[in-house]
C-alpha positions as CSV (number, residue, x, y, z in Angstrom):
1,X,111.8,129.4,83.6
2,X,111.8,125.9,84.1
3,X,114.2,123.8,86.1
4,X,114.4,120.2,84.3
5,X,115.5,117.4,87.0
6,X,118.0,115.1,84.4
7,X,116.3,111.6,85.3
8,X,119.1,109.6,83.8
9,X,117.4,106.3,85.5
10,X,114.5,106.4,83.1
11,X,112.6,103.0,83.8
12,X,112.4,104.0,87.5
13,X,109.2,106.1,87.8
14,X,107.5,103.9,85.6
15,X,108.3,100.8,87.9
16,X,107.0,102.6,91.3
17,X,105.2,99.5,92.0
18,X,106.4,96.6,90.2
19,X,104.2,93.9,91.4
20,X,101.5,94.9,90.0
21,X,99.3,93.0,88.0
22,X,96.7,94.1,85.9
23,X,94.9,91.5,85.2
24,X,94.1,91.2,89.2
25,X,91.1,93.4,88.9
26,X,89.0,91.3,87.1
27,X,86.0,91.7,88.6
28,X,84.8,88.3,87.9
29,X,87.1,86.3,90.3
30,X,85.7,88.3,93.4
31,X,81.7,88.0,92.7
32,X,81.4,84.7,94.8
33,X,83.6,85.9,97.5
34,X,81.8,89.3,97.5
35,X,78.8,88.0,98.2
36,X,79.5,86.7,101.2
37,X,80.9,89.8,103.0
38,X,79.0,91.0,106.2
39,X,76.9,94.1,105.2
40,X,77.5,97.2,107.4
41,X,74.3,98.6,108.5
42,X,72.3,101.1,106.3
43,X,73.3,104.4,107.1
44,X,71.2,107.9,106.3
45,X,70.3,108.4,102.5
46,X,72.5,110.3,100.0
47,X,72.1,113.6,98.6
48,X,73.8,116.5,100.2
49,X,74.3,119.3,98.0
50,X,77.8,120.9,97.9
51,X,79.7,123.4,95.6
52,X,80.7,122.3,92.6
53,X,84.6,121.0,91.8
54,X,86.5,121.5,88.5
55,X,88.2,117.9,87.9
56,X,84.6,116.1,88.2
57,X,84.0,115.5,85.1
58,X,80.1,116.4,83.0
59,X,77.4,113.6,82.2
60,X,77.9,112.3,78.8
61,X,75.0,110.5,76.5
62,X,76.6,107.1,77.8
63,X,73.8,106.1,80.7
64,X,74.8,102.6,81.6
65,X,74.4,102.1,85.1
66,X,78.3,101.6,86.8
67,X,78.2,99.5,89.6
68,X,81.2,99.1,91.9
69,X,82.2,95.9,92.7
70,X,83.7,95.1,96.3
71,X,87.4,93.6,96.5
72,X,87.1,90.9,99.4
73,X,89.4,91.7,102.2
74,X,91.3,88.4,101.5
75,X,91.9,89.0,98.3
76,X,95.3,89.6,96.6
77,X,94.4,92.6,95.1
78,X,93.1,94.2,98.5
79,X,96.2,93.1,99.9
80,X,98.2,94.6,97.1
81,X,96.6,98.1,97.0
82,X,96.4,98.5,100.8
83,X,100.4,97.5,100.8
84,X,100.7,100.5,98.3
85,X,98.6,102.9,99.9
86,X,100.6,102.4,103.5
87,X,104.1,102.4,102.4
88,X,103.4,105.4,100.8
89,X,102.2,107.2,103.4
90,X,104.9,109.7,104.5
91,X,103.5,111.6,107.0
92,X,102.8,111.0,110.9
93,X,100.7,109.4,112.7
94,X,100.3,105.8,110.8
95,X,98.3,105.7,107.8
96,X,94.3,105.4,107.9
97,X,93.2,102.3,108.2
98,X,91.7,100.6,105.0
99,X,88.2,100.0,105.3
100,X,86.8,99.0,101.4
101,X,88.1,98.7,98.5
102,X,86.4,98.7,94.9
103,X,86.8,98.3,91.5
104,X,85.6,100.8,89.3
105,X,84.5,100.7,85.7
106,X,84.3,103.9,83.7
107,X,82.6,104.7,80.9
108,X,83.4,102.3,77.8
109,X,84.1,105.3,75.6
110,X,86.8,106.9,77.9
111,X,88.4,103.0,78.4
112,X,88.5,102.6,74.6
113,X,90.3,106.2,74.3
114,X,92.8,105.5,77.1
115,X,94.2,101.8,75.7
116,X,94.3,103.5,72.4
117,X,96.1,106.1,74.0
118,X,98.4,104.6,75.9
119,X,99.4,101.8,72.9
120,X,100.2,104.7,70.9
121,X,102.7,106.0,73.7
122,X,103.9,102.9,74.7
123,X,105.0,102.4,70.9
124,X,106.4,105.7,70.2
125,X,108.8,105.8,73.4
126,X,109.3,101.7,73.3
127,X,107.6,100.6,76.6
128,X,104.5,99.3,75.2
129,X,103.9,96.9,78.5
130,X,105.9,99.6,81.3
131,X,104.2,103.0,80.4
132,X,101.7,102.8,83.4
133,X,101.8,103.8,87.1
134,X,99.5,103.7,89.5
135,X,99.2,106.7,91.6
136,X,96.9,108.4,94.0
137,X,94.0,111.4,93.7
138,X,91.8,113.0,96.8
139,X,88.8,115.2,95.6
140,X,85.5,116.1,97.5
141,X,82.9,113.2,98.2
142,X,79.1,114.5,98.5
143,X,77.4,111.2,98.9
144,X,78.5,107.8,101.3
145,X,78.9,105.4,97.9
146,X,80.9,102.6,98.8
147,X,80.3,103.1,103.2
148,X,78.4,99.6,102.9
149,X,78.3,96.5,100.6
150,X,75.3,98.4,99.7
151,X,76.3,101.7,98.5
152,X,77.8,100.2,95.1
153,X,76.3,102.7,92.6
154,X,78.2,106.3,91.9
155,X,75.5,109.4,93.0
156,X,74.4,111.4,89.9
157,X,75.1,114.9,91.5
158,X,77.5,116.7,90.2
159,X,78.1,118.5,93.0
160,X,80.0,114.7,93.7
161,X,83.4,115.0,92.2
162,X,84.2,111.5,93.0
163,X,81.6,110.1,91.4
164,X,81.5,111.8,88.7
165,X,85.4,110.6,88.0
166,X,83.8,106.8,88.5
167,X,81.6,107.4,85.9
168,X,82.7,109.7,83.3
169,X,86.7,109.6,84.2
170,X,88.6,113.0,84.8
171,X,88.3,116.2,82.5
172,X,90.9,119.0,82.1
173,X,90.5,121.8,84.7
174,X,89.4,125.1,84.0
175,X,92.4,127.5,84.1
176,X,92.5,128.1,87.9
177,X,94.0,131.3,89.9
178,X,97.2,129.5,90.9
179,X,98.3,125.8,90.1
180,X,102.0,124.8,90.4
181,X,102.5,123.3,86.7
182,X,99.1,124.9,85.2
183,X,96.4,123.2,84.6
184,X,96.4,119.5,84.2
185,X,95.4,116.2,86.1
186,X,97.0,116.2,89.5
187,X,97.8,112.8,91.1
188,X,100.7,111.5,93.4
189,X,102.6,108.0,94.3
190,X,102.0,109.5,97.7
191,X,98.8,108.2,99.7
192,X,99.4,111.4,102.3
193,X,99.6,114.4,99.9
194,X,96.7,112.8,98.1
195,X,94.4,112.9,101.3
196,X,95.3,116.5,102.1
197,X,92.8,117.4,98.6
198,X,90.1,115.1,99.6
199,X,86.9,116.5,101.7
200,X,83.7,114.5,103.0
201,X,80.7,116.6,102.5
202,X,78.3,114.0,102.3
203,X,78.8,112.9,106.2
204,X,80.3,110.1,106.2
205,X,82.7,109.0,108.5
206,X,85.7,107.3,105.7
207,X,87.6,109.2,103.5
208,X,88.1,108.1,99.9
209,X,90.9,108.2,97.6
210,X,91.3,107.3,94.0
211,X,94.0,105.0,93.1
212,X,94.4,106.0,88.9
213,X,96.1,103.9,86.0
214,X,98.2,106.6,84.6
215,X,100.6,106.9,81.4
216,X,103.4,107.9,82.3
217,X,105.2,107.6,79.0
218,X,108.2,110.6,78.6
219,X,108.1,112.6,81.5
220,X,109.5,116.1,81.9
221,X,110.6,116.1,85.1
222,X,110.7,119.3,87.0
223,X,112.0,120.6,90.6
224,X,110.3,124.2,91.0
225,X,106.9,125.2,90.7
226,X,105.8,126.3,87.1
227,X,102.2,127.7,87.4
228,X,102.1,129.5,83.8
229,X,103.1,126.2,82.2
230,X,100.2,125.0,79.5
231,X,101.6,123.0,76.6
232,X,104.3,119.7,77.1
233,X,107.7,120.1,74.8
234,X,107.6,118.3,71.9
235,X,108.7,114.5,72.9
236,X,106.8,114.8,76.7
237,X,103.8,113.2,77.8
238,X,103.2,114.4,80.9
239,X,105.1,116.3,84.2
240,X,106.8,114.3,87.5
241,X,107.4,116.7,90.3
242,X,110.8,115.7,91.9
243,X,111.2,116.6,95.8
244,X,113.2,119.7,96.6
245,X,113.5,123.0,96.8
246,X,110.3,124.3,97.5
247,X,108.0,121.3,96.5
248,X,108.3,118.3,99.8
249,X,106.3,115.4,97.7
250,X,106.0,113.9,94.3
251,X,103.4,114.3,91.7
252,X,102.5,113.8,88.4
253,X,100.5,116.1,86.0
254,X,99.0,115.1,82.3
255,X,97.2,117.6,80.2
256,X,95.1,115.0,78.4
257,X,92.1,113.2,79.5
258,X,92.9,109.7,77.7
259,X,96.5,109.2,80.0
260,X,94.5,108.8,83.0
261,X,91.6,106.6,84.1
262,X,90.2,105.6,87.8
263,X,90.5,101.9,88.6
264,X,89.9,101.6,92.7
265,X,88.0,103.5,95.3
266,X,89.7,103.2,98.2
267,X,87.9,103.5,101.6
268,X,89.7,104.4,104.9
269,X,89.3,105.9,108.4
């Protein structure tokens, strides 16, 4: 059975971090001030083969090379994002500290699917400019893209989850042995429960998280675990996991691949 939370305060969970602007990740204003970043030394090359990971998502016939580009330190935008990932940090000691951050640019197919996407939400349930959040995902990292200012360009393994996410977005999970609210798109507004899911197997030294556009649009909200759930009630767009009970932290779950697309890697140690 499912336990509904009654979210009378609708506008809330789509305002978790109101300052945020979209048009700040234009990667144009930051490819002076990249440039001049101090390079870290070149570390050991890439390539460590590791099992395989349901949400990283298959090659498609879209080849364009993805490069990341680096958000200078100074920047508003770095400033902004590492703000968000340490005040939501709930869990001792302090919150890593933020090494790197980059913009990412998926494919152009999977961008054009989620604006369509989320125009169409935004219209049906009347927030066509407040129907996206910004929250957190941690999956397994098989390469050291984005250690260095030169480690800009996403591995082609797809034993690398992460990269694969960079390049070709997310895509829907296989129907795993146990999942709280079936199988969907996992992410969280909290940095710390998104770190617990991500692992290094490439060697290197950071951890990386994903920080994801996501549409929110009509959210079911739900307070107990729901593991044979598999199809939204008509009206929903996706699941927010309310603390309580038997769940400590927040998530949110869609079950389409256009409400969700990767915007920043996030490097920290």
């Amino acid at each position: 059975m499912l336990s509904i939370h009654d979210n009378s305060e609708d506008s809330k969970h789509l305002c978790d971090y109101e300052d945020y602007d979209e048009n700040a990740s234009d990667a144009a204003d930051w490819s002076d001030e990249s440039s001049d970043l101090e390079e870290d030394e070149r570390s050991e090359e890439e390539g460590v083969s590791v099992s395989e990971e349901a949400d990283g998502a298959n090659p498609s016939k879209d080849n364009e090379d993805r490069t990341l580009v680096e958000v200078p330190p100074s920047h508003v935008t770095f400033l902004d994002i590492q703000a968000q990932f340490e005040s939501q940090w709930q869990r001792t000691p302090v919150p890593p500290k933020v090494h790197k951050i980059y913009s990412i640019t998926c494919s152009k197919q999977h961008i054009a699917k989620f604006d369509r996407y989320q125009a169409e939400v935004g219209q049906r349930i009347g927030l066509a400019n407040r129907n996206i959040v910004r929250y957190w995902h941690g999956t397994t990292r098989a390469c050291r893209v984005g250690d260095n200012s030169s480690r800009l360009n996403p591995c082609s393994s797809r034993d690398c989850s992460l990269c694969s996410i960079m390049k070709w977005s997310y895509n829907l999970p296989v129907r795993k042995a146990y999942a709280r609210f079936g199988s969907g798109i996992y992410t969280s507004s909290t940095s710390s429960k998104a770190f617990d899911y991500h692992r290094e197997l490439g060697g290197s030294k950071y951890g990386a998280l994903l920080l994801n556009e996501v549409v929110a649009g009509n959210p079911l909200c739900l307070t107990d675990s729901c593991p044979d759930f598999t199809q939204l009630p008509s009206g929903y767009d996706s699941v927010q996991v309310i603390p309580g009970r038997s769940l400590v932290y927040d998530e949110y779950v869609v079950y389409t691949e256009a409400a969700i697309r990767p915007v920043y890697l996030v490097l920290c140690k």
